[in-house]
LOMI-843064 format. One record per residue (C-alpha): residue number from 1; x, y, z. Coordinates in nm, 3 decimals, decimal comma. Example, Ala and Ser with C-alpha at 12.3 -4.5 7.8 and 13.67 -1.06 7.14 Angstrom:
// residues 2
+-----+---------+---------+---------+
| pos |       x |       y |       z |
+-----+---------+---------+---------+
|   1 |   1,230 |  -0,450 |   0,780 |
|   2 |   1,367 |  -0,106 |   0,714 |
+-----+---------+---------+---------+
***
This chain:
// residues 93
+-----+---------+---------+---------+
| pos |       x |       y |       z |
+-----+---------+---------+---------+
|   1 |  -4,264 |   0,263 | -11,651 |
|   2 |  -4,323 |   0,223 | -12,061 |
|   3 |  -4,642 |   0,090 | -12,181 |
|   4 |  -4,565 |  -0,288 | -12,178 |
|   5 |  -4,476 |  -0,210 | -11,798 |
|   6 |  -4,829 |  -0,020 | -11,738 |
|   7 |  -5,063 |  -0,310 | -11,927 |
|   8 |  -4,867 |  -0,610 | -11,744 |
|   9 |  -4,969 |  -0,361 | -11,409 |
|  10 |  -5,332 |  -0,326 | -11,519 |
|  11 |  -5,373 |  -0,696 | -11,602 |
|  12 |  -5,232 |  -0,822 | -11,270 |
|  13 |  -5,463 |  -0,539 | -11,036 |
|  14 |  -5,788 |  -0,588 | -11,257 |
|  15 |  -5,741 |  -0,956 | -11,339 |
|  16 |  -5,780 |  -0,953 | -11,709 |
|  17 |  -5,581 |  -1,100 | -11,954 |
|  18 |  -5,290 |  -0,860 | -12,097 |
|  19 |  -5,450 |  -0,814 | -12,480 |
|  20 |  -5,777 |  -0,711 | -12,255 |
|  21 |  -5,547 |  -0,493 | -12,054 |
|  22 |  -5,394 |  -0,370 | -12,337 |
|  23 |  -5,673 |  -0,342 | -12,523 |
|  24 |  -5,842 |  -0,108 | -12,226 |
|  25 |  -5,519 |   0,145 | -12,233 |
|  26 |  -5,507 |   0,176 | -12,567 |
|  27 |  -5,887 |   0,290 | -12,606 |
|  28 |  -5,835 |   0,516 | -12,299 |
|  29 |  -5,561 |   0,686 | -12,474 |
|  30 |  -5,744 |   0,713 | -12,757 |
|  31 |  -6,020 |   0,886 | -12,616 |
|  32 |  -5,745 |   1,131 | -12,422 |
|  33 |  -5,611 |   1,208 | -12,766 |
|  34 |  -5,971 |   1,291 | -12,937 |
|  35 |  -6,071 |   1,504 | -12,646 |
|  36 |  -5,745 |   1,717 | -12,649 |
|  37 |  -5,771 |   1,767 | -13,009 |
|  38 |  -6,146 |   1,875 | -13,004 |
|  39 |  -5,956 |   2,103 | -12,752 |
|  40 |  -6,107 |   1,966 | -12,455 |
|  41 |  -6,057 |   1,928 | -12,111 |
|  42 |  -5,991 |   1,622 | -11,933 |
|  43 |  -6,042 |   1,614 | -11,553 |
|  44 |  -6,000 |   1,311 | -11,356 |
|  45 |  -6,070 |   1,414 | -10,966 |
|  46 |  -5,787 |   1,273 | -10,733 |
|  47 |  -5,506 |   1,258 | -11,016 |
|  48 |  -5,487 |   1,582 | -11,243 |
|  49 |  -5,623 |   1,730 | -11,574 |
|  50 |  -5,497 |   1,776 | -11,920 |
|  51 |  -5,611 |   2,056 | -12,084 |
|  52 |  -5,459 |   2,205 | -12,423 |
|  53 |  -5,323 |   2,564 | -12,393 |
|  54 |  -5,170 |   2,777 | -12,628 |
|  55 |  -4,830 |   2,911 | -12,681 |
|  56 |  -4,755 |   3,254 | -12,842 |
|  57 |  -4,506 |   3,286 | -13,090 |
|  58 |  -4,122 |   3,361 | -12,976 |
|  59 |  -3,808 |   3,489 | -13,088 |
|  60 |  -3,574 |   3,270 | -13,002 |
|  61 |  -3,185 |   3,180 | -13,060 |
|  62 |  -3,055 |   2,881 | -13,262 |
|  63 |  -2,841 |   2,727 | -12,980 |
|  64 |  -2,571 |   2,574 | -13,282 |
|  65 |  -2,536 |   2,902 | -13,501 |
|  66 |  -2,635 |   3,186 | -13,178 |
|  67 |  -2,862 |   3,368 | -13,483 |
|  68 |  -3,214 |   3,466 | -13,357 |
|  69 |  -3,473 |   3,270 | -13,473 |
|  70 |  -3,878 |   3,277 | -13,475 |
|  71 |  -4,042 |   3,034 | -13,342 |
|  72 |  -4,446 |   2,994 | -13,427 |
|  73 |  -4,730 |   2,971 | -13,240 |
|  74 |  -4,839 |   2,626 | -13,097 |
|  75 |  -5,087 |   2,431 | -12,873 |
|  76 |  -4,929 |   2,206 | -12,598 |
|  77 |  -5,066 |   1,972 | -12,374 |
|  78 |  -5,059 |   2,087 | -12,024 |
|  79 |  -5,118 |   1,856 | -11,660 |
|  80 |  -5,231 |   1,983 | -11,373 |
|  81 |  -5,171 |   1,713 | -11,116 |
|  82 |  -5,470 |   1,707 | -10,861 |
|  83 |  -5,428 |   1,721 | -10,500 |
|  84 |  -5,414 |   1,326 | -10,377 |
|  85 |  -5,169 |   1,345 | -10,654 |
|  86 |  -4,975 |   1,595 | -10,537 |
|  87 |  -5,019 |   1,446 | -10,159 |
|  88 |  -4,905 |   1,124 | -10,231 |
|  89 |  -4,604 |   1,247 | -10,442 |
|  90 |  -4,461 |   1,470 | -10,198 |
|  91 |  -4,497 |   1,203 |  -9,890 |
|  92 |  -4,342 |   0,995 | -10,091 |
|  93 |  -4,642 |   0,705 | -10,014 |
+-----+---------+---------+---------+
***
């Protein structure tokens, strides 16, 4: 599903219009993004978290060339899908 697909979704179970709809996801993401940059936590009970952990720096291998290579220290966004989640997933529901 892309984002065209997820607001037409929203607008038909909510009932709004689709710049409403549209206008709803794209200040939810929003807020996701300012949270995980603050380096916060975002817990939504039922469907997972995102939380932003960090990565250590590497050696690694330059899959074209085969010479080693470093690669720096990061943060990444990590989810944690919660257990309805994870229940309705693996039954397939």
């Amino acid at each position: 599903m892309n984002k065209a697909e997820l607001v037409k979704t929203i607008s038909n179970k909510a009932k709004l219009n689709q710049t409403t709809a549209q206008k709803a996801l794209e200040v939810m993401l929003d807020t996701f993004k300012d949270t995980l940059k603050k380096g916060n936590k975002i817990q939504l009970i039922g469907f997972g978290s995102f939380e932003v952990a960090k990565r250590a720096a590497r050696k690694g291998v330059n899959p074209q060339t085969k010479k080693p290579i470093s690669i720096s220290a990061k943060k990444v966004v990590k989810f944690k899908p919660g257990k309805e989640l994870k229940e309705m997933v693996s039954k397939g529901k």
